[in-house]
N, C-alpha and C positions, 0 to 999 in steps of 0.2 A: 895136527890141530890140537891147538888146547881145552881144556875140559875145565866147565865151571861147574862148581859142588853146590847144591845147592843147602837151605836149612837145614835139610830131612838128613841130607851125605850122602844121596845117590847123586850116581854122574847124571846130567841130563842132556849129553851127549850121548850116553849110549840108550837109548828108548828100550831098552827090552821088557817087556812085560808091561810098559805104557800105554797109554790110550791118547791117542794124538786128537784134541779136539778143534774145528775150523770156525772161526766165527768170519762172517762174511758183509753184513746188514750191519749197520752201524750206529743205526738210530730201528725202534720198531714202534716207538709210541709211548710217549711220557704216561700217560694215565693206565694203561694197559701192563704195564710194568713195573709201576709202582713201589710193590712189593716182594716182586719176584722174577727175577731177570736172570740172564742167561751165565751172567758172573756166580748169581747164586749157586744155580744148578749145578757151574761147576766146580763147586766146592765140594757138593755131596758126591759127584764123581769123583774129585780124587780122593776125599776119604774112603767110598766104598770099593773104588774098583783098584786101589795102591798106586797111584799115580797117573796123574795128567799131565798134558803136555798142549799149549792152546793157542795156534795161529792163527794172528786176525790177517785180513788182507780185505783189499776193498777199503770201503769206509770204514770199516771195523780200525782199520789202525789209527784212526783219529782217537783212541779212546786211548790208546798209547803215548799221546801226549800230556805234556804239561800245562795243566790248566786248572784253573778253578772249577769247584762245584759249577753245575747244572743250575741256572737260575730258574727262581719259583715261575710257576705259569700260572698267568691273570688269566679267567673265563668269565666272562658278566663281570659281575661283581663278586667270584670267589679267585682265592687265590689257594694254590694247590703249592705246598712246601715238600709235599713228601717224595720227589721226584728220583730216583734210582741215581745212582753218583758212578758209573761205569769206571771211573780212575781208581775210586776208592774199595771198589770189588776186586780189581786189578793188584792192587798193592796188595790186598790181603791174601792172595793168591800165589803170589808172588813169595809171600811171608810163609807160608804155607807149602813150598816146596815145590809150585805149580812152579813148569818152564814156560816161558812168553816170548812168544818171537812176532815182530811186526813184518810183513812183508812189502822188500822195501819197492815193487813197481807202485802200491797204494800209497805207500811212504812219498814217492815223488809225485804222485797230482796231487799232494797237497803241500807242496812243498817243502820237506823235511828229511827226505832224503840220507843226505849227506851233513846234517843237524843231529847227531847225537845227544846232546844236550836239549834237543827239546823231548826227548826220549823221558818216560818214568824210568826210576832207576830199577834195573832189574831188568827190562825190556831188551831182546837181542833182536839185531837186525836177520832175516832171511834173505837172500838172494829168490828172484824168480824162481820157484819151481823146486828151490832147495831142497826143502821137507816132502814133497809130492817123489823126491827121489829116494826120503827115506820112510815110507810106508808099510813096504814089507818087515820094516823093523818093529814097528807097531803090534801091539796085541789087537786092535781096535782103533779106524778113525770113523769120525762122528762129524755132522755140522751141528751146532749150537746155533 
């Protein structure tokens, strides 16, 4: 199997000494989150603990697609802009050396599957159950 390098010039095929994190929920509430969402966190993960590694599956892979920001949310008469941009935590994460794998059974109910190109770049696809086969390799897995 080939090996992608990432920013940092660790393989992120070999997990050693990584922390595998699982994000699952895919939405948790626009106002609730605002400021501090599960992307953040795991930014301060990979800088404190030397490496992340962070599988969405579930709805969570929606956040793996190509799309626009998050549109603002009307309440009465307020309108709330400052709404968490899950793609855009995504890329910087990404930038950052973090590995992303989308798991692709959540990939296909919503149809993208077999759609690479609707994929952010950077985003690798997971077979069912891939990474749940490499855990022992993990320092540490977590859900987010």
């Amino acid at each position: 199997m080939a090996t992608q390098e990432n920013r940092a010039g660790t393989d992120i095929d070999r997990p050693d000494g990584r922390v595998l994190a699982i994000v699952e929920r895919g939405h948790r509430g626009a106002l609730e989150k605002q400021f501090f969402d599960e992307f953040y966190l795991a930014a301060e993960l990979h800088r404190q603990l030397g490496g992340l590694d962070i599988l969405l599956r579930g709805q969570a892979v929606t956040y793996a697609l190509n799309a626009g920001p998050p549109p603002p949310l009307r309440i009465g008469n307020r309108t709330v802009d400052t709404l968490s941009d899950p793609r855009k935590g995504l890329r910087t994460l990404i930038e950052a050396g973090v590995g992303v794998w989308a798991e692709e059974p959540g990939l296909a109910a919503v149809g993208a599957a077999h759609s690479p190109g609707r994929l952010l770049d950077g985003i690798r696809v997971a077979r069912d159950g891939e990474l749940a086969t490499r855990w022992t390799e993990y320092r540490m897995v977590c859900f987010l």
